[in-house]
DRENDO-1510 file (C-alpha; in Angstrom, 1 decimal, always signed):
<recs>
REC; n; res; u; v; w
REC; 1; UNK; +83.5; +127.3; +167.6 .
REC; 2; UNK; +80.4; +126.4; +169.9 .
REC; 3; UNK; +77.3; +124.5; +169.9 .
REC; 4; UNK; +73.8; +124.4; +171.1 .
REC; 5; UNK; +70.8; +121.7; +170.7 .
REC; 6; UNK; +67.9; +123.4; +170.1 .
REC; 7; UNK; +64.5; +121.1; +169.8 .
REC; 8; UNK; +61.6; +121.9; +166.9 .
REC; 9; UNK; +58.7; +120.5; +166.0 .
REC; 10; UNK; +60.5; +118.5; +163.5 .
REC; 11; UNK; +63.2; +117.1; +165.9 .
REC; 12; UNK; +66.6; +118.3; +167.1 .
REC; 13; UNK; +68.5; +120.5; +165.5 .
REC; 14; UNK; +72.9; +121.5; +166.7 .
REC; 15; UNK; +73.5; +125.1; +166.2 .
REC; 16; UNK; +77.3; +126.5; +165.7 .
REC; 17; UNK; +78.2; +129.8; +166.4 .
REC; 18; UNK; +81.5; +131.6; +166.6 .
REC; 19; UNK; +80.8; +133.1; +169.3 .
REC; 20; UNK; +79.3; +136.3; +168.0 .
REC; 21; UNK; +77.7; +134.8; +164.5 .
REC; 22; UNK; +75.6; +131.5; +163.2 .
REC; 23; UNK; +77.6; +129.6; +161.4 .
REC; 24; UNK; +75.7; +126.6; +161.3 .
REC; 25; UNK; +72.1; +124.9; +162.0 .
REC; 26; UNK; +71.3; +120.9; +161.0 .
REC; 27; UNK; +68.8; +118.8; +162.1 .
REC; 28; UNK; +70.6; +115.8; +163.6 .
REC; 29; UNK; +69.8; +113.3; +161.1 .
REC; 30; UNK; +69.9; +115.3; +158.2 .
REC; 31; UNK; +72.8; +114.9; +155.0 .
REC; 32; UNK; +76.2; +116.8; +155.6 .
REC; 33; UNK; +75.0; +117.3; +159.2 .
REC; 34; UNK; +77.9; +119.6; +160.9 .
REC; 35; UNK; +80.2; +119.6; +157.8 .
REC; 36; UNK; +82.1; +122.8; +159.1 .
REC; 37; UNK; +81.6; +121.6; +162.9 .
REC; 38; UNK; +85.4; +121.0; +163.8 .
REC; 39; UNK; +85.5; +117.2; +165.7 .
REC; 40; UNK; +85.4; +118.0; +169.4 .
REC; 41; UNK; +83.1; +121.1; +169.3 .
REC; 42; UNK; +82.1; +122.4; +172.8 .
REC; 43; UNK; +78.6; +123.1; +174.3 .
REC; 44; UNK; +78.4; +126.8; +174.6 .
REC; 45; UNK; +75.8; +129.3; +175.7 .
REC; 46; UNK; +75.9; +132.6; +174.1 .
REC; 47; UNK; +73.5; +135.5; +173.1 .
REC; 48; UNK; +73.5; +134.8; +169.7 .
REC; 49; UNK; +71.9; +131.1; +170.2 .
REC; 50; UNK; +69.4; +133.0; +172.4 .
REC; 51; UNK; +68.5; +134.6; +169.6 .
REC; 52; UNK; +67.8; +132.0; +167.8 .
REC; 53; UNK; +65.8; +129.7; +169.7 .
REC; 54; UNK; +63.6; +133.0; +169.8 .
REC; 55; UNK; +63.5; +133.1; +166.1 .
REC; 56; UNK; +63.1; +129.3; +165.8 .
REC; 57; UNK; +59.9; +129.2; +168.3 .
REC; 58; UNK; +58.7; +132.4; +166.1 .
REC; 59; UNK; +59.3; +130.9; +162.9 .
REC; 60; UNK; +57.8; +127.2; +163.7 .
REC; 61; UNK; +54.8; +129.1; +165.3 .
REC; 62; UNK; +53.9; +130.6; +161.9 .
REC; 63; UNK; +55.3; +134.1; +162.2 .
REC; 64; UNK; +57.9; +135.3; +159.6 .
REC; 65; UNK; +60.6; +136.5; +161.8 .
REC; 66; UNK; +63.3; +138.7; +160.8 .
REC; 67; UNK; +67.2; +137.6; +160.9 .
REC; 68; UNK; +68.2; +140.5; +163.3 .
REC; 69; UNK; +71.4; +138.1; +164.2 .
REC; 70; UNK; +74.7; +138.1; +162.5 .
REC; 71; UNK; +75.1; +134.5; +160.5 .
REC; 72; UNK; +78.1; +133.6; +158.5 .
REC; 73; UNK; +78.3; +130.5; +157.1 .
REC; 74; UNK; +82.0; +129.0; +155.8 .
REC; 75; UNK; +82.2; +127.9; +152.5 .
REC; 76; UNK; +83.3; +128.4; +148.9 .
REC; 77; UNK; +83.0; +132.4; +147.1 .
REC; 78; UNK; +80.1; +130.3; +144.7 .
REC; 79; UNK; +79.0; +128.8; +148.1 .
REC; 80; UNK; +78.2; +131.9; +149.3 .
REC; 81; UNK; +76.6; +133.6; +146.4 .
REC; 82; UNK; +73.7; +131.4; +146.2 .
REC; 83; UNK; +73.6; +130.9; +149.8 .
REC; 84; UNK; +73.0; +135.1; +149.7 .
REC; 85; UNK; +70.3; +134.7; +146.8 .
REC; 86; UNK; +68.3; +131.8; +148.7 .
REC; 87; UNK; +68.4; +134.5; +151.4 .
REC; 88; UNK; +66.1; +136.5; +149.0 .
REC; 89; UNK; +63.8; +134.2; +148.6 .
REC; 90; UNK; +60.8; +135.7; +150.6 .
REC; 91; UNK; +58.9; +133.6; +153.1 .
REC; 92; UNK; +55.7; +131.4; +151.4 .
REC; 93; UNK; +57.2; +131.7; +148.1 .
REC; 94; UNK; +59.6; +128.7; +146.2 .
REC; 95; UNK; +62.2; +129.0; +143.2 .
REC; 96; UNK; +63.3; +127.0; +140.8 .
REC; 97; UNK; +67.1; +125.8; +140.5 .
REC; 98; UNK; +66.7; +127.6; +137.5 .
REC; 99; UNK; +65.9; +131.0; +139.0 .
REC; 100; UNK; +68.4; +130.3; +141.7 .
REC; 101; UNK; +71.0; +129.4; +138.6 .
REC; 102; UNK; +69.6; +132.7; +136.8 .
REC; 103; UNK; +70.2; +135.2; +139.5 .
REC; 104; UNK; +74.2; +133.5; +140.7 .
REC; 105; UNK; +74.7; +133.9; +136.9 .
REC; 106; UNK; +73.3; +138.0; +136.8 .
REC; 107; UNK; +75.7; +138.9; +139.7 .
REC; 108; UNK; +78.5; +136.8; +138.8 .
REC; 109; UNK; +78.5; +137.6; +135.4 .
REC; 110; UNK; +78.4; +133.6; +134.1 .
REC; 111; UNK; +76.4; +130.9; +134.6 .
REC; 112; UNK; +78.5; +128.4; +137.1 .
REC; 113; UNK; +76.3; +125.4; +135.8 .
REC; 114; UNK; +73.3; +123.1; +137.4 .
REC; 115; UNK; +75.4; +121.1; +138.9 .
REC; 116; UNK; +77.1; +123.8; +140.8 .
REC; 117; UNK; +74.3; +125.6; +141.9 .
REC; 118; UNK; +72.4; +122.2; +143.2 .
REC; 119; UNK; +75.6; +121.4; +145.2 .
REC; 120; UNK; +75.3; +124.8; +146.7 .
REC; 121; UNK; +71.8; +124.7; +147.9 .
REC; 122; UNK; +72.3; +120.8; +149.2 .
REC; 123; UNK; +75.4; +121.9; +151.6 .
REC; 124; UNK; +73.8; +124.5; +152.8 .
REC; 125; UNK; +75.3; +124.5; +156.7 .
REC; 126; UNK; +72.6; +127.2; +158.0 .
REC; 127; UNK; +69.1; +125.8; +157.9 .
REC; 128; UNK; +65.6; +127.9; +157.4 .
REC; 129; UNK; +67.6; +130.6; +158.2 .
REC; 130; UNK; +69.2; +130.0; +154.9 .
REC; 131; UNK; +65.9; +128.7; +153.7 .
REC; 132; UNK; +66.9; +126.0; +150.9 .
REC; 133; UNK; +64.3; +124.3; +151.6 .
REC; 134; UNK; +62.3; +127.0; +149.4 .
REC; 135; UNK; +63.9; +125.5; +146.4 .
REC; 136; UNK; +62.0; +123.2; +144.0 .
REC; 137; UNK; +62.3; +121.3; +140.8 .
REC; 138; UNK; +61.8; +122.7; +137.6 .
REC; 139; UNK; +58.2; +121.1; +137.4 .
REC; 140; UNK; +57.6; +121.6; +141.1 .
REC; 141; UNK; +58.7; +118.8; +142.3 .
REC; 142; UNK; +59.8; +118.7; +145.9 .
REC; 143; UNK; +63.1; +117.8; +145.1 .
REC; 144; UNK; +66.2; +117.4; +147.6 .
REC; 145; UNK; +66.4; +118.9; +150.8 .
REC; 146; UNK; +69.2; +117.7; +153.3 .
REC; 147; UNK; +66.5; +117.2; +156.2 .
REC; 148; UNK; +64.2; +114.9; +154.2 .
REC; 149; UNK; +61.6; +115.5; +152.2 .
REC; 150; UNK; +59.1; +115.4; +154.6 .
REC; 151; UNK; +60.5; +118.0; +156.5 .
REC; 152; UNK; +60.2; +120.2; +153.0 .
REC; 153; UNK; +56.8; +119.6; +152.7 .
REC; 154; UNK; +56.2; +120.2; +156.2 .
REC; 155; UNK; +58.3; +123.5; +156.3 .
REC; 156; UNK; +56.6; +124.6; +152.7 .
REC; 157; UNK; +53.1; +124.2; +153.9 .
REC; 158; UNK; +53.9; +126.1; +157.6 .
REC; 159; UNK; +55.0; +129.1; +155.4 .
REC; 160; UNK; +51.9; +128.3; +153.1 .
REC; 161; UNK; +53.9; +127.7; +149.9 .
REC; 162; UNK; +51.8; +124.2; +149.1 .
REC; 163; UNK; +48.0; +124.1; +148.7 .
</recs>
């Protein structure tokens, strides 16, 4: 496992790679910051973080880059399933838990629960790539998001998802 710090327009972020794949991207302040980053994690400098500071400086410059890059992110079979359905959540549009819950449920064939699918979305380890940050509250709230809630709004309005 590897890591790179990559600066944004909304502060530092670590990135994590395997070598070949993202497995992780954080701001450096933000809640379960490097939860699968083993404890003494060296710098590395492969094509794969290339690739993402590319996307990154696309992506915070208003464009809606594509993931051309492999990214795997470690974590639980339910884990993974929502992380794969916020995947599908196009750029400048938000869900609901609800729609997130309503979709895990279709593919898995039961409904894990609320409580479940929220845990999902807040350990996310793969930032905007994995854009979490597109989910909302039932009502619309701007609810949770592991990088602060400013950054939400700030990220929501880039993509043009807030009036």
């Amino acid at each position: 496992m590897w890591q790179k710090q990559i600066e944004t327009p909304l502060g530092s972020m670590t990135a994590s790679s395997d070598g070949t794949a993202i497995t992780g991207l954080w701001f450096v302040d933000q809640q379960h910051f490097g939860s699968t980053l083993p404890e003494a994690t060296p710098i590395g400098d492969y094509p794969v973080f290339d690739q993402l500071t590319t996307w990154l400086t696309a992506y915070f410059s208003g464009a809606q880059p594509s993931v051309t890059f492999p990214v795997r992110p470690s974590g639980t079979p339910l884990r993974r399933q929502v992380w794969q359905v916020l995947r599908t959540i196009p750029y400048g549009q938000v869900w609901t838990y609800s729609e997130i819950a309503d979709k895990v449920a279709m593919q898995l064939g039961h409904n894990p629960g609320a409580r479940a699918i929220g845990g999902a979305v807040g350990h996310n380890p793969i930032s905007l790539i994995i854009p979490c940050h597109r989910v909302i509250g039932k009502n619309g709230d701007l609810t949770g998001y592991a990088g602060g809630l400013k950054r939400k709004r700030w990220l929501l309005e880039l993509e043009g998802s807030l009036k």
